[in-house]
C-alpha positions as CSV (number, residue, x, y, z in Angstrom):
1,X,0.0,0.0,0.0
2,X,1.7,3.5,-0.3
3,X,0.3,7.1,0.0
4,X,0.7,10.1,-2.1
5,X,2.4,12.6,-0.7
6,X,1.6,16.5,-1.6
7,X,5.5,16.8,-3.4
8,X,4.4,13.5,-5.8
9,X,5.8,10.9,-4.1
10,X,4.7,7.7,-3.1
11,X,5.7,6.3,0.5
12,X,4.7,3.1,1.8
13,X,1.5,3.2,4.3
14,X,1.4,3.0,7.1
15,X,5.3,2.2,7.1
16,X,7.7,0.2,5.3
17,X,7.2,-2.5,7.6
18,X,3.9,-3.6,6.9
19,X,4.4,-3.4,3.3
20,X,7.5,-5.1,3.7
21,X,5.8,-9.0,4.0
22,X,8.1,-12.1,2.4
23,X,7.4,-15.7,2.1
24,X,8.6,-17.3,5.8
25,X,8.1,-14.0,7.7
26,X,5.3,-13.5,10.6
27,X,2.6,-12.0,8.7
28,X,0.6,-11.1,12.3
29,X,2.0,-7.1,11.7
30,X,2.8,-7.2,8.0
31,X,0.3,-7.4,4.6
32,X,0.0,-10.6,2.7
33,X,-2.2,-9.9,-0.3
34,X,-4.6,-6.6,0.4
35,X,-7.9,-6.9,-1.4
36,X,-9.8,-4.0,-0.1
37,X,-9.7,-0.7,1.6
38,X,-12.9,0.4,3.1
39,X,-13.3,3.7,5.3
40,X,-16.0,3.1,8.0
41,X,-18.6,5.6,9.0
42,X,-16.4,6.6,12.0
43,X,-13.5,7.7,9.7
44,X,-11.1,5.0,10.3
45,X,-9.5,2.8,7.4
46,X,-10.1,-0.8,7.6
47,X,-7.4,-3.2,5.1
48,X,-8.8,-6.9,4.3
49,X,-6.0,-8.8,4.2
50,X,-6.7,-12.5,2.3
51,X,-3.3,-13.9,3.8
52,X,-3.0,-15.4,0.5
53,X,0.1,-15.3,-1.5
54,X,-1.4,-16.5,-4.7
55,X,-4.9,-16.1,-5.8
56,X,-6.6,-19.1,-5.3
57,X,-4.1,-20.2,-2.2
58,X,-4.4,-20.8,1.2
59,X,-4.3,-18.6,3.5
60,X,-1.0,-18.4,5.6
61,X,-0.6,-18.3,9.2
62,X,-1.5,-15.0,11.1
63,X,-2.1,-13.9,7.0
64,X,-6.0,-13.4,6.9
65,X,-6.9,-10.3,9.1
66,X,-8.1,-6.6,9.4
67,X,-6.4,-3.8,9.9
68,X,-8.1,-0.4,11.6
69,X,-6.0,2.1,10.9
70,X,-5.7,6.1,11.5
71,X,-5.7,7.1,8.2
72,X,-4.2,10.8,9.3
73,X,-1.7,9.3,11.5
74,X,-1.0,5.3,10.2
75,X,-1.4,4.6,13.7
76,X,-2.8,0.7,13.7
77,X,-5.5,0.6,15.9
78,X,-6.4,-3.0,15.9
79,X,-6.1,-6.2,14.3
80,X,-8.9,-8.3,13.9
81,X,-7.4,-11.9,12.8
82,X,-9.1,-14.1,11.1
83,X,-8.1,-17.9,12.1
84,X,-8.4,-20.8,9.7
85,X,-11.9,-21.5,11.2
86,X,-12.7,-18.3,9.2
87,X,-10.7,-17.8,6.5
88,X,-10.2,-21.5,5.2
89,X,-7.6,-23.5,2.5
90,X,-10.0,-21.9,-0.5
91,X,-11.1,-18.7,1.1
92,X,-10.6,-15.3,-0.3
93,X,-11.8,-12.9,2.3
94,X,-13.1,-9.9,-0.3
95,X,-14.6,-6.7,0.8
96,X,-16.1,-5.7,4.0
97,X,-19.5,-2.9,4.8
98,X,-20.1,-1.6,8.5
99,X,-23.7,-1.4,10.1
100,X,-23.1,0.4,13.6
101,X,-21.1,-2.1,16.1
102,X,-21.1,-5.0,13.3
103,X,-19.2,-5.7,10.2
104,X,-19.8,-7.4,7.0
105,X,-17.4,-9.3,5.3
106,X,-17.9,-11.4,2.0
107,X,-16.0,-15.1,1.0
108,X,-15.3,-15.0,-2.4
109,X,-13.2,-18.2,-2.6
110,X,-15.3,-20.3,0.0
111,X,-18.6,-18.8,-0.4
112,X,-20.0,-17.5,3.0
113,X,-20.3,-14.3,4.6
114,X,-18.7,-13.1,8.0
115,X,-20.2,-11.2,10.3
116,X,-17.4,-9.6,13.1
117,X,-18.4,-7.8,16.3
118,X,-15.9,-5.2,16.3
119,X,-15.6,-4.3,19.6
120,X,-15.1,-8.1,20.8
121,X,-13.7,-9.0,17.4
122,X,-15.9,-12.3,17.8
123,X,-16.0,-13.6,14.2
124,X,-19.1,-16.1,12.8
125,X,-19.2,-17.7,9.0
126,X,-23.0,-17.7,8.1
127,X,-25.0,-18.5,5.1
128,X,-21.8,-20.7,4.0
129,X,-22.5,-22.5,0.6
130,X,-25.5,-21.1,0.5
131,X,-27.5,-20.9,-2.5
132,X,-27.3,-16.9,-2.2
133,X,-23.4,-16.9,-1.6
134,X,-22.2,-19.4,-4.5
135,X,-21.4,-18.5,-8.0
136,X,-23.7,-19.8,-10.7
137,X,-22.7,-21.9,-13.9
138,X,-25.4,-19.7,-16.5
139,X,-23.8,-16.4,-15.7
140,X,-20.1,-16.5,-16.9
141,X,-18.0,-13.4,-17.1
142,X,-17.6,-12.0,-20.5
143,X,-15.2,-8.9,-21.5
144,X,-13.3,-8.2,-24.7
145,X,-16.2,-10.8,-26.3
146,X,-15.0,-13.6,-24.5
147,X,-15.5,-15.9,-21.6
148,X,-13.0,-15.0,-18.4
149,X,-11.2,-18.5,-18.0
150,X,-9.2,-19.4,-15.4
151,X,-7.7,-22.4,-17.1
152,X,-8.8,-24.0,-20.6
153,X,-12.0,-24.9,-21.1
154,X,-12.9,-23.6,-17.2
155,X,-15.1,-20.2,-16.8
156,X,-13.5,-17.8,-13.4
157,X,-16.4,-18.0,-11.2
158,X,-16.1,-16.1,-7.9
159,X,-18.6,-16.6,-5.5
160,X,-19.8,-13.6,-3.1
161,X,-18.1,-10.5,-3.4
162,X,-19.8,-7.4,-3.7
163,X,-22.0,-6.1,-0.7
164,X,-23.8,-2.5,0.5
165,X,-25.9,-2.1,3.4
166,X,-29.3,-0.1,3.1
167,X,-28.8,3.3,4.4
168,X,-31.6,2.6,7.2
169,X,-29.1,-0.2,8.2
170,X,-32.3,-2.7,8.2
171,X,-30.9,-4.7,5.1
172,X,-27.7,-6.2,3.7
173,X,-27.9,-6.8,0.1
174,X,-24.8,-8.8,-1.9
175,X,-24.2,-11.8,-4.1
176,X,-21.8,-13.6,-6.2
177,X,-19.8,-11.4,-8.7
178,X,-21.8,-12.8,-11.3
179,X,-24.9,-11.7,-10.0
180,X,-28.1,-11.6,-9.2
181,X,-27.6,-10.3,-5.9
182,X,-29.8,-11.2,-2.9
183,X,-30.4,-9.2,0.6
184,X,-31.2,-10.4,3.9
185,X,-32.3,-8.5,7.2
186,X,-29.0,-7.3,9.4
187,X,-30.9,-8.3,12.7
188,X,-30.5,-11.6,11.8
189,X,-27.5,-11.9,10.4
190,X,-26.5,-9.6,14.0
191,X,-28.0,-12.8,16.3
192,X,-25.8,-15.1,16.6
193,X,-28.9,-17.6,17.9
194,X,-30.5,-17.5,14.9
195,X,-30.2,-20.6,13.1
196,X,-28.5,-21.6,9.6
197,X,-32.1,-23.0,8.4
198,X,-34.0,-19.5,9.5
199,X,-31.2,-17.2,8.1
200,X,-31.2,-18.9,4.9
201,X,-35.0,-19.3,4.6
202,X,-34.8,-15.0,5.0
203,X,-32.6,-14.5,2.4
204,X,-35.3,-12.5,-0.8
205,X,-34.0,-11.8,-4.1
206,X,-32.9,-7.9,-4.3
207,X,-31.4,-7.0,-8.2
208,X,-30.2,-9.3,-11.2
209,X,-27.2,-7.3,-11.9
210,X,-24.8,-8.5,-14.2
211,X,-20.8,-9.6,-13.5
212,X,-19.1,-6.2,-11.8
213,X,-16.6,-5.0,-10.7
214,X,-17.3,-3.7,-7.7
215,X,-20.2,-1.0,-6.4
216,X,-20.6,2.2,-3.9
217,X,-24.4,2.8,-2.3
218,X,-24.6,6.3,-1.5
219,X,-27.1,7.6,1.4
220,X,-30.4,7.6,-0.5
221,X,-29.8,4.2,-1.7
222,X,-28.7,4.6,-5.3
223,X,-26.3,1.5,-5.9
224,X,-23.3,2.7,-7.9
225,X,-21.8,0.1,-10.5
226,X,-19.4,-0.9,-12.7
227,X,-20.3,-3.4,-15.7
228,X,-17.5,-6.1,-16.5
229,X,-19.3,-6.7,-20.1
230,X,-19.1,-2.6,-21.3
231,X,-16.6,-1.1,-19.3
232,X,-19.8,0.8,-18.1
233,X,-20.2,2.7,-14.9
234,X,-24.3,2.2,-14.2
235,X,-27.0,3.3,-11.2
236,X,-29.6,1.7,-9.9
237,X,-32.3,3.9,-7.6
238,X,-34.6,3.0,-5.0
239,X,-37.1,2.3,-7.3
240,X,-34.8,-0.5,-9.2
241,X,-34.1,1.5,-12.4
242,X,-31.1,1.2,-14.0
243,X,-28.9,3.9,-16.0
244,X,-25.4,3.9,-17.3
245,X,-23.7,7.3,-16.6
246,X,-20.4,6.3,-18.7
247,X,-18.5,3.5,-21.0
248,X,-15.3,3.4,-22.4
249,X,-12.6,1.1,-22.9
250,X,-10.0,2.5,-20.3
251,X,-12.2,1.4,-17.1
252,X,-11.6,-2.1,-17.7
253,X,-12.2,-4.5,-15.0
254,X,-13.0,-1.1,-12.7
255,X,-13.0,-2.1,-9.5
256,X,-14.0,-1.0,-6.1
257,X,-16.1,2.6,-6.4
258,X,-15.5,5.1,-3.8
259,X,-18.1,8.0,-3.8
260,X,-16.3,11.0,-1.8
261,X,-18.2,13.3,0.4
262,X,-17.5,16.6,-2.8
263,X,-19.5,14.1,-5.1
264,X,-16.9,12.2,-7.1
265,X,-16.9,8.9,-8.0
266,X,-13.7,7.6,-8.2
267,X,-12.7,4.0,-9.9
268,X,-9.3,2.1,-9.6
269,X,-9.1,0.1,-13.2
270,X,-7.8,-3.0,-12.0
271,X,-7.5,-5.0,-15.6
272,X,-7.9,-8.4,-13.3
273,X,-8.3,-10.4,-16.3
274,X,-5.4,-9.6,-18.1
275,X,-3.1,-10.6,-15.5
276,X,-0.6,-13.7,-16.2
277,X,-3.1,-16.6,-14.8
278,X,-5.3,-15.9,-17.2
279,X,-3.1,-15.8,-20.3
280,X,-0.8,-18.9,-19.6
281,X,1.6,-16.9,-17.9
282,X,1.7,-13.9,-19.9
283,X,0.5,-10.0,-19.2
284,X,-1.9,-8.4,-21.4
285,X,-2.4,-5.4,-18.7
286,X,-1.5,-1.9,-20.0
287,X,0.0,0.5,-18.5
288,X,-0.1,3.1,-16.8
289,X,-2.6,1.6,-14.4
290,X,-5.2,4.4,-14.0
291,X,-7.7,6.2,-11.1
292,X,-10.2,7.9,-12.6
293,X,-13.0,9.9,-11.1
294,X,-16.2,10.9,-12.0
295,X,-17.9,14.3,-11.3
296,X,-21.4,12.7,-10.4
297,X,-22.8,16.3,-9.9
């Protein structure tokens, strides 16, 4: 991870250290493989850590955590780890959404979501395998005209990944990269009494949204999107209608929206597909890796 400094340069954040992680080393104080960097409605940064060194892996040792940070200081503030009752061999612990004292995390490789009590840190796996959480067969990714493979003959599929909570906090809505997506009440997902059987039989159908990149929900509910297919930036309003607000061949595989408070949208392009793993070893990214942002004003 690094920070921009106001001269232009890039520094490592929060310190050398933590970005300093090599096979064999403790990774308890240091980043494996960060997948997502969320800022939480009190202000702090939160850093998902999958713990895996390869895409796909296992997670390592101490390697699957989160990390509340200061994000005008680096201070660390906590780790949250996440043992290998949590993050499993398969998982790859994805993105993360807050809802007051509770936090929702998403299990793209294992398909399950986790729901952590942040001020005990008590960690639960719920709605694992679920119908909801799993990746469907009929819905493959498809960019550049073409099926997203991760080996011959074998379409990517990634099970949960992108999730919002409703602005009243009452609802959790999420699914499978590929879509549809699904939402379930957060008191029930909050209780840890209630039962696998009852928490799955809650689980409604919420918006068939196709294969994305990732999404931002502002405060009136408007679900912001980008679409793997077009390169397309879309929204989707309370009411469920759908609009695209952009297209074009640089936001390829965009990936995790940010809306900031002066109204931009802003959009890492993280061209996922063209790395080496998909290609039989060879890059088709190109560079320069952009940030764009979007005046949604």
């Amino acid at each position: 991870m690094g920070l921009l400094t106001k001269n232009g340069k890039i520094e490592p954040f929060p310190d050398a250290d933590w970005n300093g992680w090599k096979p064999g080393r403790d990774a308890t104080h240091q980043f494996v493989s960060v997948n997502a960097l969320h800022v939480a409605p009190d202000g702090t940064l939160w850093v998902v850590d999958t713990g895996t060194p390869s895409f796909g892996g296992a997670p390592i040792p101490e390697g699957a955590k989160l990390v509340r940070i200061d994000p005008a200081t680096g201070h660390v503030l906590r780790i949250y780890p996440l043992g290998p009752d949590i993050a499993k061999a398969g998982s790859y612990i994805d993105d993360i959404r807050f809802n007051g004292t509770h936090a929702y995390l998403t299990d793209a490789g294992k398909a399950a979501l986790i729901v952590l009590d942040v001020e005990t840190g008590h960690t639960r796996r719920v709605l694992d395998n679920d119908v909801s959480t799993r990746a469907r067969t009929d819905r493959p990714i498809i960019m550049d005209g073409h099926v997203v493979e991760k080996g011959l003959h074998q379409p990517l599929l990634v099970n949960v990944d992108p999730l919002e909570v409703s602005p009243d906090r009452k609802w959790l809505y999420f699914g499978p990269l590929e879509g549809p997506w699904s939402q379930v009440p957060t008191v029930l997902l909050d209780d840890p009494d209630v039962s696998s059987t009852d928490l799955s039989a809650a689980v409604k159908p919420w918006a068939d949204l196709p294969p994305i990149g990732g999404s931002a929900m502002d405060a009136a509910g408007n679900l912001y999107f980008t679409n793997l297919k077009d390169n397309g930036v879309y929204r989707r309003d309370v009411s469920g209608k759908i609009t695209k607000l952009i297209s074009d061949s640089r936001l390829h595989w965009a990936d995790a929206p940010c809306l900031a408070p002066n109204g931009r949208l802003w959009l890492p392009v993280a061209q996922l597909d063209r790395l080496p793993m998909f290609h039989q070893g060879h890059s088709r990214s190109h560079q320069p890796f952009l940030l764009v942002s979007i005046d949604l004003r």
